[in-house]
VMD Tcl script that builds the backbone (N, CA, C; Angstrom):
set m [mol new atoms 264]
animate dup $m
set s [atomselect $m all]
$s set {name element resname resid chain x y z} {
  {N N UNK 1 A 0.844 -1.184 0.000}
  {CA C UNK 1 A 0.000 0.000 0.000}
  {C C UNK 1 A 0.884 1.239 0.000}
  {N N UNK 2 A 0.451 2.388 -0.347}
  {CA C UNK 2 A 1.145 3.420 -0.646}
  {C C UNK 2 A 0.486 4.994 0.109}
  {N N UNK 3 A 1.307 5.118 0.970}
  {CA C UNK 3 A 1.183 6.691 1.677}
  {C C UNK 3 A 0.741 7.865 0.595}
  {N N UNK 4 A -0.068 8.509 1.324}
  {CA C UNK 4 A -0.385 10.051 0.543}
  {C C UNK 4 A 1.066 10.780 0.056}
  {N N UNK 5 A 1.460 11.706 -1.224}
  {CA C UNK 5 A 1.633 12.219 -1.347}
  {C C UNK 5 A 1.495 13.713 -2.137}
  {N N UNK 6 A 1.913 14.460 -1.377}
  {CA C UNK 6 A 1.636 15.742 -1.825}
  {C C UNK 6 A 2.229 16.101 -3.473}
  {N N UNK 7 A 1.545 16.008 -4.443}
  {CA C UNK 7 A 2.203 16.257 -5.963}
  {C C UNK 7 A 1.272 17.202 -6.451}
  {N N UNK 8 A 1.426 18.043 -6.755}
  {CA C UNK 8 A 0.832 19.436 -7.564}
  {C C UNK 8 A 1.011 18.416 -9.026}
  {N N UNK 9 A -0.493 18.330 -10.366}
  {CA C UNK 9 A 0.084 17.937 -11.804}
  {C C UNK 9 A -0.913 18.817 -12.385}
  {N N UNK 10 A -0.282 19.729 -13.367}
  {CA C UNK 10 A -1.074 20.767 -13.503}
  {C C UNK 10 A -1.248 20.102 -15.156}
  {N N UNK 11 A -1.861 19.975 -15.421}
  {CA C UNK 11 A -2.046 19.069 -17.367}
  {C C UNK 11 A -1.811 20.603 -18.096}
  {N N UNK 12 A -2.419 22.043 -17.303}
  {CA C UNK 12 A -2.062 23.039 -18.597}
  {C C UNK 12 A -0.526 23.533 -18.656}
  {N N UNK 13 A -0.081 23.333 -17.975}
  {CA C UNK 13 A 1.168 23.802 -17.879}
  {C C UNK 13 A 2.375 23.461 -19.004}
  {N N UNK 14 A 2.709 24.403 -19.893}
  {CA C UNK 14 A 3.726 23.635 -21.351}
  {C C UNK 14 A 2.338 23.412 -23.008}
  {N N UNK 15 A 1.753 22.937 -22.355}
  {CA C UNK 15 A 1.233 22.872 -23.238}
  {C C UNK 15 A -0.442 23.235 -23.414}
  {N N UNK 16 A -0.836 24.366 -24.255}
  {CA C UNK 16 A -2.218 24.794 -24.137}
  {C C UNK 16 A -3.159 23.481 -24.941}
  {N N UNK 17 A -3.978 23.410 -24.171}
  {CA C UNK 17 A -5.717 22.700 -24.698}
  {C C UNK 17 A -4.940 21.293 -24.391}
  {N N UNK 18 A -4.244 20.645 -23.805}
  {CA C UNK 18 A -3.987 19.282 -23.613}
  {C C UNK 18 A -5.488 18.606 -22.848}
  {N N UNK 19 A -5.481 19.230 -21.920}
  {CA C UNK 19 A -6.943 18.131 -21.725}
  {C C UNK 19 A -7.973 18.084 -22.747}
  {N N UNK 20 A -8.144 18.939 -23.501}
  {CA C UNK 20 A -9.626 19.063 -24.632}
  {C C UNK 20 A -8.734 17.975 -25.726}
  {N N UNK 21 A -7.796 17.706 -26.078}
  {CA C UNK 21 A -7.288 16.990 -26.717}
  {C C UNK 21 A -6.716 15.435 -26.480}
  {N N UNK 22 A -7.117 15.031 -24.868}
  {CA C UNK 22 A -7.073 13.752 -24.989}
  {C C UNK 22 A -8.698 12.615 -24.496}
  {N N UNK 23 A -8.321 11.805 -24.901}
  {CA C UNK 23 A -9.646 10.827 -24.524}
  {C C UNK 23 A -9.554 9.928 -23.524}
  {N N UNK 24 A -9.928 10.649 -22.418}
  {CA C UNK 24 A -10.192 10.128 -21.071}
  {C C UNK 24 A -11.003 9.094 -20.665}
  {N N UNK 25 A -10.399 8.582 -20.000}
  {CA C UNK 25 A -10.919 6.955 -19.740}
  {C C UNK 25 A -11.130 6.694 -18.078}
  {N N UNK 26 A -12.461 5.673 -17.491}
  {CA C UNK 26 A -12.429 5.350 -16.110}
  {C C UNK 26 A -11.395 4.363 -16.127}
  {N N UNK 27 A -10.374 4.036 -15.082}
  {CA C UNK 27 A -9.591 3.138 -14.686}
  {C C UNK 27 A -10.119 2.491 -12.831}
  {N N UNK 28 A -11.025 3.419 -12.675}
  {CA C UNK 28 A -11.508 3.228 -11.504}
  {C C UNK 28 A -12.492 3.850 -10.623}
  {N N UNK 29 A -13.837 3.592 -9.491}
  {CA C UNK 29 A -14.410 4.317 -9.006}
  {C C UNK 29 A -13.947 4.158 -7.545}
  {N N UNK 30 A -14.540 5.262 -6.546}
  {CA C UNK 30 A -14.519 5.344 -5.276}
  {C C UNK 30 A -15.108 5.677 -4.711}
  {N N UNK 31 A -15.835 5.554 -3.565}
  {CA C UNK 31 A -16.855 6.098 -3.004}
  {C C UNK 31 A -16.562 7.337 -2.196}
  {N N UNK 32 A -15.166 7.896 -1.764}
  {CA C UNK 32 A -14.700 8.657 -0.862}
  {C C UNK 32 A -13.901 9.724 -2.138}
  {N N UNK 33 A -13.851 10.784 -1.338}
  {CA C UNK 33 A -13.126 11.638 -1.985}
  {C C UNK 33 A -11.102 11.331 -1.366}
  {N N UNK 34 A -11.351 11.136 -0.023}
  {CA C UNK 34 A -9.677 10.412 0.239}
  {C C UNK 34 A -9.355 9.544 -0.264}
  {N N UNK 35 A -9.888 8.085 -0.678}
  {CA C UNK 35 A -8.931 7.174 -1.784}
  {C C UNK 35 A -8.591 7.512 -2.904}
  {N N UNK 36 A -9.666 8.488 -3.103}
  {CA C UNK 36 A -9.389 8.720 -5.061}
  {C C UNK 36 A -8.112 9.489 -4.913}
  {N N UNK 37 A -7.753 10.107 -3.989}
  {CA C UNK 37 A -7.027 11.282 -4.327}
  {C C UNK 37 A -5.491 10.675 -3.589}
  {N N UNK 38 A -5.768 9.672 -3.319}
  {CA C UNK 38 A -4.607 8.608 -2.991}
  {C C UNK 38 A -4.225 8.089 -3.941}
  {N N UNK 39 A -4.998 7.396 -4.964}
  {CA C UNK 39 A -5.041 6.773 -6.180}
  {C C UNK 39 A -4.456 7.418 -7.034}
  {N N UNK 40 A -5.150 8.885 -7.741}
  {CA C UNK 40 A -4.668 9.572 -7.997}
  {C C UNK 40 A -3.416 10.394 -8.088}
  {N N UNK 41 A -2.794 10.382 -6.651}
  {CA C UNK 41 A -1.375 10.767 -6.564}
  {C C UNK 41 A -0.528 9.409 -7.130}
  {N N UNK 42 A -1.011 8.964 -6.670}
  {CA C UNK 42 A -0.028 7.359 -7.043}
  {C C UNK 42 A 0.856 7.350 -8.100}
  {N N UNK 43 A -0.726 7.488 -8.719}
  {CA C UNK 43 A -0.676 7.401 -10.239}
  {C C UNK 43 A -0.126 8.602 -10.804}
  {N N UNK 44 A -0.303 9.460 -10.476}
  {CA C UNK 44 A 0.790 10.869 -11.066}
  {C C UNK 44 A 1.943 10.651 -10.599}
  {N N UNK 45 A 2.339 10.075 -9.236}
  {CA C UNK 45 A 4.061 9.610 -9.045}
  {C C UNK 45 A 4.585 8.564 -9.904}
  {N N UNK 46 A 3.460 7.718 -10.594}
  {CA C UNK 46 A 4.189 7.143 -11.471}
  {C C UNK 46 A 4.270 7.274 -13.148}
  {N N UNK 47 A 3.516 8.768 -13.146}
  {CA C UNK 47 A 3.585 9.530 -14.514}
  {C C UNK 47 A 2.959 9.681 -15.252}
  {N N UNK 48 A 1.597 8.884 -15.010}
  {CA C UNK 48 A 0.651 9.043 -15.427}
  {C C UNK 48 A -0.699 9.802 -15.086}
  {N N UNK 49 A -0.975 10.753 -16.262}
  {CA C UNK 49 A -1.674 11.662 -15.919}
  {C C UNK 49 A -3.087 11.016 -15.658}
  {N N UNK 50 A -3.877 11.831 -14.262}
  {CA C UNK 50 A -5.074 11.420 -14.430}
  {C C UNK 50 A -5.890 12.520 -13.859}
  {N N UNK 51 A -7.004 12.315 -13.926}
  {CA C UNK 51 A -7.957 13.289 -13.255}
  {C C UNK 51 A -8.992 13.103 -12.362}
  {N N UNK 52 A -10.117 13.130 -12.054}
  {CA C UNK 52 A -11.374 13.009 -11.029}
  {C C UNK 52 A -12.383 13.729 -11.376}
  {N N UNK 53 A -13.601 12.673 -11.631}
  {CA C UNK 53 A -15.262 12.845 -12.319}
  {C C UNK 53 A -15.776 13.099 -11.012}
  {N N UNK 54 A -16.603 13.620 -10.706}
  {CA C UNK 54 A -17.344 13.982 -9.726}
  {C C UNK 54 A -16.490 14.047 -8.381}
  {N N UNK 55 A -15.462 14.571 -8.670}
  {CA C UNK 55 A -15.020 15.091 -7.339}
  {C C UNK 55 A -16.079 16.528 -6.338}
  {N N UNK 56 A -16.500 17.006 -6.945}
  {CA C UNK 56 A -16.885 17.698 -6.159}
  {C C UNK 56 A -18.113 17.584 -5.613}
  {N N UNK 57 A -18.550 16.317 -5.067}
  {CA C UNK 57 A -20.142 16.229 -5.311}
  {C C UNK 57 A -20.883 16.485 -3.496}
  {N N UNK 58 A -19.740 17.751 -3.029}
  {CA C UNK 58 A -20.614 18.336 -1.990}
  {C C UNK 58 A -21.001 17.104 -0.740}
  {N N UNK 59 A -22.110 17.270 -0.346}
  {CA C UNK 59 A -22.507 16.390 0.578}
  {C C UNK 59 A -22.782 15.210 0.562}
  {N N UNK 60 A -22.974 14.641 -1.070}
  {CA C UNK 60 A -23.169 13.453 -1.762}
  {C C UNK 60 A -22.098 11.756 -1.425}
  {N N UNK 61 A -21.279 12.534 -0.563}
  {CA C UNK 61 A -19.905 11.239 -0.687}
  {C C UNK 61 A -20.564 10.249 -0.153}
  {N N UNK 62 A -20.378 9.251 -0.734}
  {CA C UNK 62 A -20.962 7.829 -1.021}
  {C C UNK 62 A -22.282 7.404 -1.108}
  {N N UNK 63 A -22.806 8.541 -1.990}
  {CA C UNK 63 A -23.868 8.785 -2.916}
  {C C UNK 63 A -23.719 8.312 -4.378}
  {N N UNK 64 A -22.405 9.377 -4.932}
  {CA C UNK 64 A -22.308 9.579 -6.368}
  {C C UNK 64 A -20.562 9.080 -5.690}
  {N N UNK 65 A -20.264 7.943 -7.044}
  {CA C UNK 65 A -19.117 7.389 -7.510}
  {C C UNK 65 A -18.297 8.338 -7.780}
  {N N UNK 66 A -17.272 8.628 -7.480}
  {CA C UNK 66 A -15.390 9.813 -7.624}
  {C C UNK 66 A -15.150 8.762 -9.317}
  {N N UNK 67 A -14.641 8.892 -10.259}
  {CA C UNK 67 A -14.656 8.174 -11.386}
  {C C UNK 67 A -13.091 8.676 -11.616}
  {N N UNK 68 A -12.092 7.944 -11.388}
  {CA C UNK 68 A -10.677 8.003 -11.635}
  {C C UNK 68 A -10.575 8.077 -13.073}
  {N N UNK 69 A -9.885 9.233 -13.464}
  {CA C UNK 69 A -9.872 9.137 -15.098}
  {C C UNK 69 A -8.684 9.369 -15.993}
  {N N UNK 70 A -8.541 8.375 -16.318}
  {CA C UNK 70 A -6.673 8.773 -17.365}
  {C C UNK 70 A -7.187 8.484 -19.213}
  {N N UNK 71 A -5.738 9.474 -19.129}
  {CA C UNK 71 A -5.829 9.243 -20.920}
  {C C UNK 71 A -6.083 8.000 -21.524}
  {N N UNK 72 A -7.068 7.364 -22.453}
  {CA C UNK 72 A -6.862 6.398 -23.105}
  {C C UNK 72 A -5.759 5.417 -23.633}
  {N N UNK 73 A -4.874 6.011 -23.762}
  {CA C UNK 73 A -3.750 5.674 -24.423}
  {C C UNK 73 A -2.824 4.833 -22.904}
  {N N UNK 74 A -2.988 5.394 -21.801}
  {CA C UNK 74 A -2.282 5.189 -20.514}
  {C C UNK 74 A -3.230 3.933 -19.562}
  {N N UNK 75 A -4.272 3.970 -20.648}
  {CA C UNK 75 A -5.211 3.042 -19.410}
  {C C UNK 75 A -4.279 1.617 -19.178}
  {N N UNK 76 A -4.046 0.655 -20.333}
  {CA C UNK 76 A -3.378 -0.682 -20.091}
  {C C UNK 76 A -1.979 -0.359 -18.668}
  {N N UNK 77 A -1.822 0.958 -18.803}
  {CA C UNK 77 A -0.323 0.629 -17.926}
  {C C UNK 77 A -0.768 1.122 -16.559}
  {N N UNK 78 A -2.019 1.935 -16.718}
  {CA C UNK 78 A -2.679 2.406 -15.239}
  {C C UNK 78 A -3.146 0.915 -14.522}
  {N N UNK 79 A -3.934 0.100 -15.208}
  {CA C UNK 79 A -4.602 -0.610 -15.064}
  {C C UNK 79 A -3.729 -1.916 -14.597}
  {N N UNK 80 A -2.685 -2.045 -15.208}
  {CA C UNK 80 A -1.516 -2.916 -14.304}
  {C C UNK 80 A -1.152 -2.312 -13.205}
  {N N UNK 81 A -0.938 -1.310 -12.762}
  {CA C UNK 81 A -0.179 -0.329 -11.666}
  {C C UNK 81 A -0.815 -0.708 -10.426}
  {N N UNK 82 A -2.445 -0.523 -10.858}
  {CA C UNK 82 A -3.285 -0.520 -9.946}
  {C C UNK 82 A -3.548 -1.988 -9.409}
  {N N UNK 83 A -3.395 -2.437 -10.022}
  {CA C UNK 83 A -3.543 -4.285 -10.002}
  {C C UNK 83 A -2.568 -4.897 -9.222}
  {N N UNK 84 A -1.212 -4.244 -9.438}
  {CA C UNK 84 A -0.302 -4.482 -8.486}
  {C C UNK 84 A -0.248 -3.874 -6.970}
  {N N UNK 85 A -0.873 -2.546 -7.145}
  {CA C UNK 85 A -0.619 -2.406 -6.033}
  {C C UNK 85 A -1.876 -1.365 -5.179}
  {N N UNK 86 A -2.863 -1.914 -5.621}
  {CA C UNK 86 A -4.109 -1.577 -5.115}
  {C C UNK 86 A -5.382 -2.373 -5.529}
  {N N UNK 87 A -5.756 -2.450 -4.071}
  {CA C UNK 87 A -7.110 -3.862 -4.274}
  {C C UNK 87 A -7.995 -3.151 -4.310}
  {N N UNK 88 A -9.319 -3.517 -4.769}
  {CA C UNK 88 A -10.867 -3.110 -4.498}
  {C C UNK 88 A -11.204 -3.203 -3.106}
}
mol reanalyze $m
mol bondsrecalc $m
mol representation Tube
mol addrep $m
């Protein structure tokens, strides 16, 4: 298992319209806004960009699904990462 870390990943930074230009994919849901964003770092420490669907859903947490979301192209290597080293 893997400790929180603090990583700032800013997708606009270097390059303009990168998010409108890739095709984002679920690799995973959560019911909490703290795992996703565990998950999430993980996964940006290991370079792969991702983002969060309904992160903000207010009072709703474990109402409405957090929807972990990476580029298409990154899903097969997210999707091992996570397999190794994060269970359901």
């Amino acid at each position: 298992m893997w400790e929180p870390v603090a990583i700032e990943f800013d997708f606009e930074i270097g390059s303009a319209g990168i998010m409108e230009d890739m095709d984002f994919v679920a690799v995973r849901t959560c019911q909490s806004h703290e795992e996703a964003t565990i998950i999430q770092n993980a996964l940006q420490q290991e370079g792969i960009p991702c983002t969060l669907d309904n992160d903000h859903q207010g009072g709703l947490t474990g109402v409405l699904a957090i929807r972990i979301l990476v580029p298409s192209e990154k899903k097969e290597e997210a999707d091992q990462f996570l397999a190794e080293h994060h269970s359901d």
